[in-house]
PATOR-302340 format. One record per residue (C-alpha): residue in three letters; chain; x, y, z. Coordinates in pm, 1 decimal. Each point is the difference from the previous one (the first is absolute). Example, Ala and Ser with C-alpha at 12.3 -4.5 7.8 and 13.67 -1.06 7.14 Angstrom:
@res = Ala; chain = A; xx = 1230.0; yy = -450.0; zz = 780.0;
@res = Ser; chain = A; xx = 137.0; yy = 344.0; zz = -66.0;
***
This chain:
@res = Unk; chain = A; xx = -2784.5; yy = 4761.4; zz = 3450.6;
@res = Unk; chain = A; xx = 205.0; yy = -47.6; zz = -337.6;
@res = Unk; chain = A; xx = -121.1; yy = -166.3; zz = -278.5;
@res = Unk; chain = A; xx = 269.3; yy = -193.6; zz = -175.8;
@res = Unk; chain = A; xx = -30.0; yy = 56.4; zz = -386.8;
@res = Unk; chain = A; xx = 62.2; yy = -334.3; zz = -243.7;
@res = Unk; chain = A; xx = 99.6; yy = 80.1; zz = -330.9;
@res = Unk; chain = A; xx = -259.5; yy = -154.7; zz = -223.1;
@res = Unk; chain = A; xx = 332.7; yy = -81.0; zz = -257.1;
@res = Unk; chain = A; xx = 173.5; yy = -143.2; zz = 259.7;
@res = Unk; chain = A; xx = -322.2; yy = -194.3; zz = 187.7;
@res = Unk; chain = A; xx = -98.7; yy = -129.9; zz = -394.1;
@res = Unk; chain = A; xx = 422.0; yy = -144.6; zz = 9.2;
@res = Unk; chain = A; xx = -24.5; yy = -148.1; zz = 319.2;
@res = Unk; chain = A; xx = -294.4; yy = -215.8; zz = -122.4;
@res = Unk; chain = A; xx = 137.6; yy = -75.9; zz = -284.4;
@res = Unk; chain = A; xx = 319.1; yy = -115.1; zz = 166.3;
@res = Unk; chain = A; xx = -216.0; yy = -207.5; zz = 306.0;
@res = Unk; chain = A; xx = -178.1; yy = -165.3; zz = -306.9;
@res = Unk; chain = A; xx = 324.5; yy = -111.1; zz = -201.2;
@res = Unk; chain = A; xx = 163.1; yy = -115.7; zz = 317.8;
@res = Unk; chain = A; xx = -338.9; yy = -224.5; zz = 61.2;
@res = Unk; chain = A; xx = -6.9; yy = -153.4; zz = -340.6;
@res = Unk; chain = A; xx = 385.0; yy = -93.4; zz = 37.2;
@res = Unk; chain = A; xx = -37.8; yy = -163.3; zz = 309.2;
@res = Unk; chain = A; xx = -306.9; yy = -182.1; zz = -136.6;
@res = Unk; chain = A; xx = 212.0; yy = -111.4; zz = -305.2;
@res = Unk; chain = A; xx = 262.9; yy = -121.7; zz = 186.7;
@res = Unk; chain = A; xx = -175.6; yy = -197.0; zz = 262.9;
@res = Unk; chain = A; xx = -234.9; yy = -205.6; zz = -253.0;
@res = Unk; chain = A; xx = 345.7; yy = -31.2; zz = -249.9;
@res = Unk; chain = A; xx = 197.9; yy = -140.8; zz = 343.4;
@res = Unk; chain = A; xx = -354.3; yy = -174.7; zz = 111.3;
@res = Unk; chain = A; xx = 37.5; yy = -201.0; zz = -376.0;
@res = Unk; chain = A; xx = 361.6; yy = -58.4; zz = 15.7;
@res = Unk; chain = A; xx = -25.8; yy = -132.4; zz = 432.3;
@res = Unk; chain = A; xx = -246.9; yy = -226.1; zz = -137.3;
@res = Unk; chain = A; xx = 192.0; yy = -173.2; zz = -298.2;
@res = Unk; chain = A; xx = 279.5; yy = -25.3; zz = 217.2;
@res = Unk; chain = A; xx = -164.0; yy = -135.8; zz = 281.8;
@res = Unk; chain = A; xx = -147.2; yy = -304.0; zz = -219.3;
@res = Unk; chain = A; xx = 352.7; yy = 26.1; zz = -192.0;
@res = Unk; chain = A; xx = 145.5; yy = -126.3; zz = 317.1;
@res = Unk; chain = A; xx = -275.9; yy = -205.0; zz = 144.6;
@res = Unk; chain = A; xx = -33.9; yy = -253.8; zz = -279.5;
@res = Unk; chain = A; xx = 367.5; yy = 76.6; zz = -131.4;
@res = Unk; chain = A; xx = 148.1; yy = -110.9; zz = 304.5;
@res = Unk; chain = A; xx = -259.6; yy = -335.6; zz = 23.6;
@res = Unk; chain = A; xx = 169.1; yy = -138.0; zz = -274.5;
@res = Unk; chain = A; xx = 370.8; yy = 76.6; zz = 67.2;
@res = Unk; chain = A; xx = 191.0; yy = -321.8; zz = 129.5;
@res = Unk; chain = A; xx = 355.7; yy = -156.7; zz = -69.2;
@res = Unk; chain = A; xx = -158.9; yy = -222.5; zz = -310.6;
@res = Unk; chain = A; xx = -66.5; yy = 341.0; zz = -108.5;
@res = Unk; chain = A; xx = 370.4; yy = 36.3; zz = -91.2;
@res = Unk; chain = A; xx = 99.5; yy = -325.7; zz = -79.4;
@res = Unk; chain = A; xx = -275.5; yy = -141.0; zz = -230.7;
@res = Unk; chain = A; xx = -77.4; yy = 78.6; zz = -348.8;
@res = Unk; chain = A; xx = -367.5; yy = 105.2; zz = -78.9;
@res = Unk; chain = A; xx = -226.1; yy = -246.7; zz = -2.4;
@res = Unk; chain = A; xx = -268.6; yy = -124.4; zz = -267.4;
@res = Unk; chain = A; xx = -346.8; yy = 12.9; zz = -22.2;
@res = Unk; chain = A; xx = -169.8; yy = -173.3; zz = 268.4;
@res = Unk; chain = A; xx = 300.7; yy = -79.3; zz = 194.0;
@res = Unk; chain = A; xx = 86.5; yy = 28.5; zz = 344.1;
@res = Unk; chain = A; xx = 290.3; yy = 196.3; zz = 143.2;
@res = Unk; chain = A; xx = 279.9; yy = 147.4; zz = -197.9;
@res = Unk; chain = A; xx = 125.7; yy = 336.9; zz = 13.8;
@res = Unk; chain = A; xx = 204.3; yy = 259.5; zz = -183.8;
@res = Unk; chain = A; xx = 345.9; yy = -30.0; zz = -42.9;
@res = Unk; chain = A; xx = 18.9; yy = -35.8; zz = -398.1;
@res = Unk; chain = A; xx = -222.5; yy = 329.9; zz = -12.7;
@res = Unk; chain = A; xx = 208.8; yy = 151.3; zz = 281.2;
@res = Unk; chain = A; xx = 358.7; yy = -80.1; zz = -176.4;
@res = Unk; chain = A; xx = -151.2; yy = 50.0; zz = -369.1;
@res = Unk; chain = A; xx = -85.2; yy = 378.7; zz = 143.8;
@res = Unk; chain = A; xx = 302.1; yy = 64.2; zz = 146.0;
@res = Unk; chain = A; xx = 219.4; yy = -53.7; zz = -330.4;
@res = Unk; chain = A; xx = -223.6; yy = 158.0; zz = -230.0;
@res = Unk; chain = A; xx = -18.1; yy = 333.6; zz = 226.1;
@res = Unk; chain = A; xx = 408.4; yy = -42.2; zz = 33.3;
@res = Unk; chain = A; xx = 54.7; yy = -16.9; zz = -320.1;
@res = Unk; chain = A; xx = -245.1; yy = 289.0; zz = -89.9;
@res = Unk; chain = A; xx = 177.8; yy = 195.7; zz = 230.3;
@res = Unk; chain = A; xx = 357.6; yy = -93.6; zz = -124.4;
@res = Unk; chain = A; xx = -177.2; yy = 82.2; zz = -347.8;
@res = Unk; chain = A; xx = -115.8; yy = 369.0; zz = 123.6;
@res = Unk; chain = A; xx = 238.7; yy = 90.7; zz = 258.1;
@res = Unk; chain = A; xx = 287.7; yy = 130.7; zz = -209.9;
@res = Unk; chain = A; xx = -234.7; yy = 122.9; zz = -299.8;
@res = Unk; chain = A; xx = -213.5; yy = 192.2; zz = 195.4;
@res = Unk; chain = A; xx = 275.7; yy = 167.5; zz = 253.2;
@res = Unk; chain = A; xx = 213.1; yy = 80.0; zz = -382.5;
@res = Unk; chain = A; xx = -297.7; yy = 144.6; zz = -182.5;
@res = Unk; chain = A; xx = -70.3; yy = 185.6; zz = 288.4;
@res = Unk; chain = A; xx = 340.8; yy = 166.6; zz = 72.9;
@res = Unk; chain = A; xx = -20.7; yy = 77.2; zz = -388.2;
@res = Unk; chain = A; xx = -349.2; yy = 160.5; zz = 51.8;
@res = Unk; chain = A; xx = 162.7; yy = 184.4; zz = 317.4;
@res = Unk; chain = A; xx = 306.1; yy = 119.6; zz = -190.3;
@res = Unk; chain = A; xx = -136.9; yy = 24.5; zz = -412.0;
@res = Unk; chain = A; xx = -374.9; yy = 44.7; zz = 76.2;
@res = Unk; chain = A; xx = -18.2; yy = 401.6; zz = -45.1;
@res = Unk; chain = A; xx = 210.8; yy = 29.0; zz = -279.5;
@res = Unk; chain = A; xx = -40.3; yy = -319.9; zz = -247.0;
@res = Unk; chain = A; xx = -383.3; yy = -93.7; zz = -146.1;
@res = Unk; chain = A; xx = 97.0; yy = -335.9; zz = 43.2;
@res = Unk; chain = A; xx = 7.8; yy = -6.2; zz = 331.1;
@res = Unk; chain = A; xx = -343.6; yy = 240.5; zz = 25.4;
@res = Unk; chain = A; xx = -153.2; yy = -269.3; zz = -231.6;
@res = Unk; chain = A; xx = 129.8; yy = -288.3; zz = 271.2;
@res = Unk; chain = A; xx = -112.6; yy = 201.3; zz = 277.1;
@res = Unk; chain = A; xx = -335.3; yy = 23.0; zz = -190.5;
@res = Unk; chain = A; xx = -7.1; yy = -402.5; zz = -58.6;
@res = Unk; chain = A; xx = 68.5; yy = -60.4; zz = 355.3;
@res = Unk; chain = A; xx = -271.4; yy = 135.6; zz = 146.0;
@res = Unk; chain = A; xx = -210.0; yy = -155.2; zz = -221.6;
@res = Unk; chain = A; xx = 112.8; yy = -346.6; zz = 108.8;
@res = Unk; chain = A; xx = -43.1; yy = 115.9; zz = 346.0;
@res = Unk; chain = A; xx = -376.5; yy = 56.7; zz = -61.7;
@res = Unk; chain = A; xx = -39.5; yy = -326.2; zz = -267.3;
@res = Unk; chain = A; xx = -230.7; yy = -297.1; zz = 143.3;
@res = Unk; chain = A; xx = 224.4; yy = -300.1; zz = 58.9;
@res = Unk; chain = A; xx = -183.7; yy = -228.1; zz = -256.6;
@res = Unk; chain = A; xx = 120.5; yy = 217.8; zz = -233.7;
@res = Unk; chain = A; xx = 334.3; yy = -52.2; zz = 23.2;
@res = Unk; chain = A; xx = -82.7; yy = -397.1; zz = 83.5;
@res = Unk; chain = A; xx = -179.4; yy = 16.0; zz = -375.8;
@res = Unk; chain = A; xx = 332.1; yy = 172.6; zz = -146.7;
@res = Unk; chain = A; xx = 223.6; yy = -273.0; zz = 159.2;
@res = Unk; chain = A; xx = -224.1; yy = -286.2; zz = -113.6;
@res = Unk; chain = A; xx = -9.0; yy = 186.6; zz = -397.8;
@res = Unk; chain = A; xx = 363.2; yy = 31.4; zz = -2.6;
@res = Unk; chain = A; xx = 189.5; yy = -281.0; zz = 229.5;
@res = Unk; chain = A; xx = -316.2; yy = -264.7; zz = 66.4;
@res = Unk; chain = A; xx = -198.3; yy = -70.8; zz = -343.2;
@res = Unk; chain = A; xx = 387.1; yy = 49.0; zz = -148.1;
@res = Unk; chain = A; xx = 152.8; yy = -303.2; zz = 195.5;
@res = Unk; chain = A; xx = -274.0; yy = -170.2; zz = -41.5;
@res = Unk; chain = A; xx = -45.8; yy = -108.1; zz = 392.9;
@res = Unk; chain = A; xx = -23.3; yy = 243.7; zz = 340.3;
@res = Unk; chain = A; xx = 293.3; yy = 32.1; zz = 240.5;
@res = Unk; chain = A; xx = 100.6; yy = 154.6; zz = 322.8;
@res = Unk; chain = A; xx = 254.2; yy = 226.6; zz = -247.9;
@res = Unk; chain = A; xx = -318.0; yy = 147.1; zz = -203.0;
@res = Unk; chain = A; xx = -159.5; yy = 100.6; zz = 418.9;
@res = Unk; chain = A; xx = 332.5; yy = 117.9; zz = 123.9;
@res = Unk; chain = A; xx = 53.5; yy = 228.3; zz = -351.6;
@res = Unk; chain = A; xx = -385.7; yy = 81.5; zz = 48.5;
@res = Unk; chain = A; xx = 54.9; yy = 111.2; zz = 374.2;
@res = Unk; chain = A; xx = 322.6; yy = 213.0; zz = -57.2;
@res = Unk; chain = A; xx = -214.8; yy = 167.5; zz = -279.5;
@res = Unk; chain = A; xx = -223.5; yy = 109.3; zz = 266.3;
@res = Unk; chain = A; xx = 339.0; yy = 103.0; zz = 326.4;
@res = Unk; chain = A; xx = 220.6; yy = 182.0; zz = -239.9;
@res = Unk; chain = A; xx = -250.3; yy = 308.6; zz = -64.8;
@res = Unk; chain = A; xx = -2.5; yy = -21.0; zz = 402.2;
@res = Unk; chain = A; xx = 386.7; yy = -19.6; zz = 9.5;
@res = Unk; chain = A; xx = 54.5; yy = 249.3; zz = -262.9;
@res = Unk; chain = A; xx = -253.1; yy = 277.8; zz = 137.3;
@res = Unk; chain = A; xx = 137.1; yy = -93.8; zz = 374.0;
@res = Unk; chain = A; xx = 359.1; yy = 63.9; zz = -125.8;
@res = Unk; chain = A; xx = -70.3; yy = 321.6; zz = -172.3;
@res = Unk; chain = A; xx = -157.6; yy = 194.8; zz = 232.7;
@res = Unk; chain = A; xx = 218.5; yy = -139.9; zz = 284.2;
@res = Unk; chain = A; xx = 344.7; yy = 162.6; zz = -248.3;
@res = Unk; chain = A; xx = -199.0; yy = 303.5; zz = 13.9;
@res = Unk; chain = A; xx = 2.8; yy = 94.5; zz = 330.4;
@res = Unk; chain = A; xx = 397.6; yy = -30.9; zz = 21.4;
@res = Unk; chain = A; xx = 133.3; yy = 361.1; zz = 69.1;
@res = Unk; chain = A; xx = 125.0; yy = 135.9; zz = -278.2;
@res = Unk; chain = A; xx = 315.1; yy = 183.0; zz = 141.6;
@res = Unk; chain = A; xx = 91.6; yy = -372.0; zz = 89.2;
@res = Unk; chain = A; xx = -15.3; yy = -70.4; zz = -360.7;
@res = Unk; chain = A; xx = 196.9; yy = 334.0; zz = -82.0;
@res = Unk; chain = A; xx = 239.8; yy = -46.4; zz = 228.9;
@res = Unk; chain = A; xx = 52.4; yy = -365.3; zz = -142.3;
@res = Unk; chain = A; xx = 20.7; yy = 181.7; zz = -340.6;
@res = Unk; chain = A; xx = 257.3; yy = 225.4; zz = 165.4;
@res = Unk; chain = A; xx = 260.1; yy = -260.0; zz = 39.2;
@res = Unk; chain = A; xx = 2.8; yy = -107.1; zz = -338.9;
@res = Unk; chain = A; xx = -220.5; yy = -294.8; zz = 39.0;
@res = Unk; chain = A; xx = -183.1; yy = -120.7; zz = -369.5;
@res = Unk; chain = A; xx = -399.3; yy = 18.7; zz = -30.6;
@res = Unk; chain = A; xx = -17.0; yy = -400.0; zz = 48.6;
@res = Unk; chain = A; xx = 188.7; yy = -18.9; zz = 287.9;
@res = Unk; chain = A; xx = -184.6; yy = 258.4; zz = 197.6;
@res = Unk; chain = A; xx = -307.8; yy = -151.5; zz = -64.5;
@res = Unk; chain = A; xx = 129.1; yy = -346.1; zz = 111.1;
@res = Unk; chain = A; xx = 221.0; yy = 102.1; zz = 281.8;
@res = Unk; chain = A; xx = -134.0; yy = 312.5; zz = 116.8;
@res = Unk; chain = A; xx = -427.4; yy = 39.0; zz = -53.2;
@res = Unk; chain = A; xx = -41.1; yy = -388.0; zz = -6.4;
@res = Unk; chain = A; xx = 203.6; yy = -64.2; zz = 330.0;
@res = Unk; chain = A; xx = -166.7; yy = 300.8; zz = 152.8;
@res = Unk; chain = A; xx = -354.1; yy = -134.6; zz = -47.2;
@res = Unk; chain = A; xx = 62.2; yy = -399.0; zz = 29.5;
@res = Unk; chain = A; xx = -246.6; yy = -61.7; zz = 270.4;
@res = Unk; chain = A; xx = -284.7; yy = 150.8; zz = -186.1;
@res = Unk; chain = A; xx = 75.5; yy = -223.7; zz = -312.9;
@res = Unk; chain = A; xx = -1.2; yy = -290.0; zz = 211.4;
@res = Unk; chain = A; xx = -296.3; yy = 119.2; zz = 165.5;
@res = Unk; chain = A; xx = -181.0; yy = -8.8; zz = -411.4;
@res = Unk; chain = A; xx = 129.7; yy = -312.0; zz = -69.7;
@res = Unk; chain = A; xx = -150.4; yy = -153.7; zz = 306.4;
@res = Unk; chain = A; xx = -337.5; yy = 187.6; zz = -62.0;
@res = Unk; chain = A; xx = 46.2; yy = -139.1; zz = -353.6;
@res = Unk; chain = A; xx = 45.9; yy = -402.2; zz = 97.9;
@res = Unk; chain = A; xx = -286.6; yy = 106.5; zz = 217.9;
@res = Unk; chain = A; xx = -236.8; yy = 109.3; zz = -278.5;
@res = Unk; chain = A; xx = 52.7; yy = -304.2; zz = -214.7;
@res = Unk; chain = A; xx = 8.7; yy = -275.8; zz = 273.3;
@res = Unk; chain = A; xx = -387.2; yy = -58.7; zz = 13.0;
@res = Unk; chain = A; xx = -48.0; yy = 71.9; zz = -376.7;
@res = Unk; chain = A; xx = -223.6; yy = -238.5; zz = -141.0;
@res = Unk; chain = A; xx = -118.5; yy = 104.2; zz = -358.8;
@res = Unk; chain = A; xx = 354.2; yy = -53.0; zz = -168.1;
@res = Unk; chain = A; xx = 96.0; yy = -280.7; zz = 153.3;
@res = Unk; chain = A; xx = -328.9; yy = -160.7; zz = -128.2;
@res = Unk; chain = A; xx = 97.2; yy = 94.9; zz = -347.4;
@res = Unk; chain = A; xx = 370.7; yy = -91.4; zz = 9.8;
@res = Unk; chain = A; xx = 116.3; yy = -233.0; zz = 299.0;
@res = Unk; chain = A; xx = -361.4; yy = -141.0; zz = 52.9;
@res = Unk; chain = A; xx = 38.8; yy = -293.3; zz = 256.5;
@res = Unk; chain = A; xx = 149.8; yy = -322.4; zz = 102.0;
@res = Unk; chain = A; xx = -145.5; yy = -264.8; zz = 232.4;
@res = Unk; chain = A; xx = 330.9; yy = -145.2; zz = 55.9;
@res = Unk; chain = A; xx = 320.1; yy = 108.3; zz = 119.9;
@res = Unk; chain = A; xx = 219.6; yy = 148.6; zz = -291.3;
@res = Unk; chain = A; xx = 358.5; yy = 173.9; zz = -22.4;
@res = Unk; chain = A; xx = -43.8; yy = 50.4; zz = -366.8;
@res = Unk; chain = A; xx = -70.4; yy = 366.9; zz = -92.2;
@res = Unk; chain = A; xx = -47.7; yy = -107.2; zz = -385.7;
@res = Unk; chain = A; xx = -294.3; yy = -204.1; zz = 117.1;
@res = Unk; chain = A; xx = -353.4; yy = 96.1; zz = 200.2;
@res = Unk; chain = A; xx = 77.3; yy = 28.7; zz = 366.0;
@res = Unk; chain = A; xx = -212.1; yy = 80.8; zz = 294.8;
@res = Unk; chain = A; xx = -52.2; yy = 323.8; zz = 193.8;
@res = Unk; chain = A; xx = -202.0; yy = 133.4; zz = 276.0;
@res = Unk; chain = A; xx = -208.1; yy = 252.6; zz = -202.7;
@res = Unk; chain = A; xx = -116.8; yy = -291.3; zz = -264.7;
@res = Unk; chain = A; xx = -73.0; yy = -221.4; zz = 248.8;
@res = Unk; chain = A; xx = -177.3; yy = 210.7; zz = 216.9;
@res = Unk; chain = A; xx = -215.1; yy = 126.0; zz = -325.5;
@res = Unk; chain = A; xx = -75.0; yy = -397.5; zz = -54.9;
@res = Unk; chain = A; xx = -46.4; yy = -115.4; zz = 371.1;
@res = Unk; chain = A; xx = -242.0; yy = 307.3; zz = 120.8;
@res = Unk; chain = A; xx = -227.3; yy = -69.8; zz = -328.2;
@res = Unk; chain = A; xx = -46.6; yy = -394.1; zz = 129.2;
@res = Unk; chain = A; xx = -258.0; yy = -181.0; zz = 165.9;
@res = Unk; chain = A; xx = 269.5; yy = -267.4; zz = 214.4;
@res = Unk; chain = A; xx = 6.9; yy = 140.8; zz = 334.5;
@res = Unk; chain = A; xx = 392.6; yy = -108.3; zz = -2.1;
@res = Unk; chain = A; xx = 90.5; yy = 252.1; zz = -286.6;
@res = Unk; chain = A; xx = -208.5; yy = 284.4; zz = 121.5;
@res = Unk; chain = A; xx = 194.9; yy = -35.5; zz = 312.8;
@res = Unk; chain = A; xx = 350.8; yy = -13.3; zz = -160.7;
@res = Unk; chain = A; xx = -108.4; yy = 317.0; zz = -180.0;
@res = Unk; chain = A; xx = -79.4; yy = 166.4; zz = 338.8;
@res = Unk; chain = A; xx = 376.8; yy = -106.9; zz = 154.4;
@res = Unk; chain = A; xx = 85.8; yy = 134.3; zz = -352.5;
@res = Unk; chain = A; xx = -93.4; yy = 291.6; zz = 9.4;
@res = Unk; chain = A; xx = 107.1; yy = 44.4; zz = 314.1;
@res = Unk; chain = A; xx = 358.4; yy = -52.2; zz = -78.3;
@res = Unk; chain = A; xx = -12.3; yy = 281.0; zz = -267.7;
@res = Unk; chain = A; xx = -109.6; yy = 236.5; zz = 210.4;
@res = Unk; chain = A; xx = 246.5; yy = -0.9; zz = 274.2;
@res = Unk; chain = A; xx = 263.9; yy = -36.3; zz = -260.2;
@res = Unk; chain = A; xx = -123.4; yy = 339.9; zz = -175.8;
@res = Unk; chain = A; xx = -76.3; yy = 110.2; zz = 380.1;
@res = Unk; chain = A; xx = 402.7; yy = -85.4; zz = 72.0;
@res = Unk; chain = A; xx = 163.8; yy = 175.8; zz = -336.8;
@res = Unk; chain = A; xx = -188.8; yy = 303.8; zz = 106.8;
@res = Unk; chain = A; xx = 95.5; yy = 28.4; zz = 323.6;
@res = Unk; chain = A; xx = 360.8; yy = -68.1; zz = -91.7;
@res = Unk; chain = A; xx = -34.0; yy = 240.9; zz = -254.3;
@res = Unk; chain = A; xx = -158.4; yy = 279.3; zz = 247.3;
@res = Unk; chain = A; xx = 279.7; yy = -97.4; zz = 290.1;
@res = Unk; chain = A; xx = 310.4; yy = -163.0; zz = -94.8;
@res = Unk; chain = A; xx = 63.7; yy = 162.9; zz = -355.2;
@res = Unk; chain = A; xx = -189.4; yy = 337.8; zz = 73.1;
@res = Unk; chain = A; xx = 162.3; yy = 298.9; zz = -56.8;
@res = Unk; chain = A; xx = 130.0; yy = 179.7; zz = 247.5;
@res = Unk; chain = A; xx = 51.6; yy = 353.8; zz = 80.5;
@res = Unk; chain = A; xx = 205.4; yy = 159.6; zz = 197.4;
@res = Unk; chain = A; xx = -82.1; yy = 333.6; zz = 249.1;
***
């Protein structure tokens, strides 16, 4: 009767191995345990305080009945649009320049060096800046000082999006561009940008989605409006402000419009990144 032999090497490997795999699947359940949890009260008391006064009132004040969130809701939507508008075309130009410039000119290794920074700097940071330079300046806050603040924190996204997606363009596509005569500029517009335009899109959705539930700036520069307000020279309200002020009170009515809040932020993060994993992904071809 044969005896089969284990390498004591391979037998010490195999443990090894059986023990990493254990403590990844033990990592993962108790991260997806966490995450199944917030959602499920997300949604619970999210959904408990969603209703059609929900979109057509203004927040309410203290002590008061009813109300809902369409000031915060509007007030969010133009100071994200115009911090995209703001960081859109910077960070797709400074990233074709990094992509094109960025091994041959120390101006662009210094801007790649800057950008990651940014990438990495806590938001309040760049709230304080905004406030130093734009807020205790004019004198007042303003939904211009949160929209500068929040394209301070999308174009490092844009630009480090944009340059790695120009990178992957083949370069005997950019030869053979070069080839026919075509200037520097105009392959890098018409040639590597066109090539790789679903993957920018795709950054500048994850981008609006990093700075739509950003809180710290906003408290800083746009702060917060009871009322309903058009003027971006003036406080107006937004979802992340109000849901900082609502969760923190003791009225049962607030707490609740922080919950249906909250909820609305998260689905619209939830929809930019499925339309930026689906719709605007890049695709490859067999």
């Amino acid at each position: 009767m044969s005896q089969t032999i284990v390498n004591p090497v391979y037998r010490k490997r195999l443990w090894k191995h059986r023990i990493g795999i254990a403590l990844s699947v033990l990592a993962m359940s108790v991260g997806l345990i966490f995450l199944l949890w917030i959602l499920s009260t997300l949604l619970i008391k999210g959904f408990a305080g969603v209703s059609l006064d929900l979109f057509l009132n203004d927040t309410p004040g203290p002590d008061s009945e009813g109300g809902g969130l369409r000031n915060a809701i509007l007030g969010s939507l133009m100071i994200v649009g115009l911090a995209t508008f703001i960081s859109t075309p910077v960070g797709i130009l400074a990233g074709v320049y990094l992509a094109e410039y960025g091994e041959e000119n120390r101006f662009a290794q210094i801007t790649r060096f800057v950008t990651d920074i940014m990438l990495s700097a806590p938001s309040i940071v760049l709230g304080i800046f905004v406030w130093t330079l734009y807020v205790n300046v004019a004198g007042h806050y303003s939904g211009y000082a949160g929209s500068i603040a929040l394209s301070l924190i999308a174009i490092p996204v844009v630009v480090r999006t944009t340059d790695n997606m120009l990178r992957l363009v083949p370069q005997n596509l950019l030869e053979a561009a070069f080839a026919l005569g075509a200037p520097r500029w105009k392959v890098a517009t018409t040639v590597r940008l066109r090539a790789v335009k679903s993957g920018v899109v795709t950054g500048v959705l994850l981008a609006v989605a990093r700075i739509t539930g950003e809180t710290a700036p906003l408290l800083y520069t746009a702060l917060n409006n009871q009322f309903f307000s058009s003027n971006m020279n003036a406080p107006i309200a937004n979802l992340p402000v109000v849901i900082n002020t609502f969760a923190q009170s003791t009225a049962d009515n607030w707490v609740n419009l922080a919950w249906a809040a909250s909820l609305l932020l998260t689905f619209s993060v939830l929809l930019l990144n499925i339309l930026s994993r689906t719709m605007f992904s890049q695709k490859t071809t067999k």
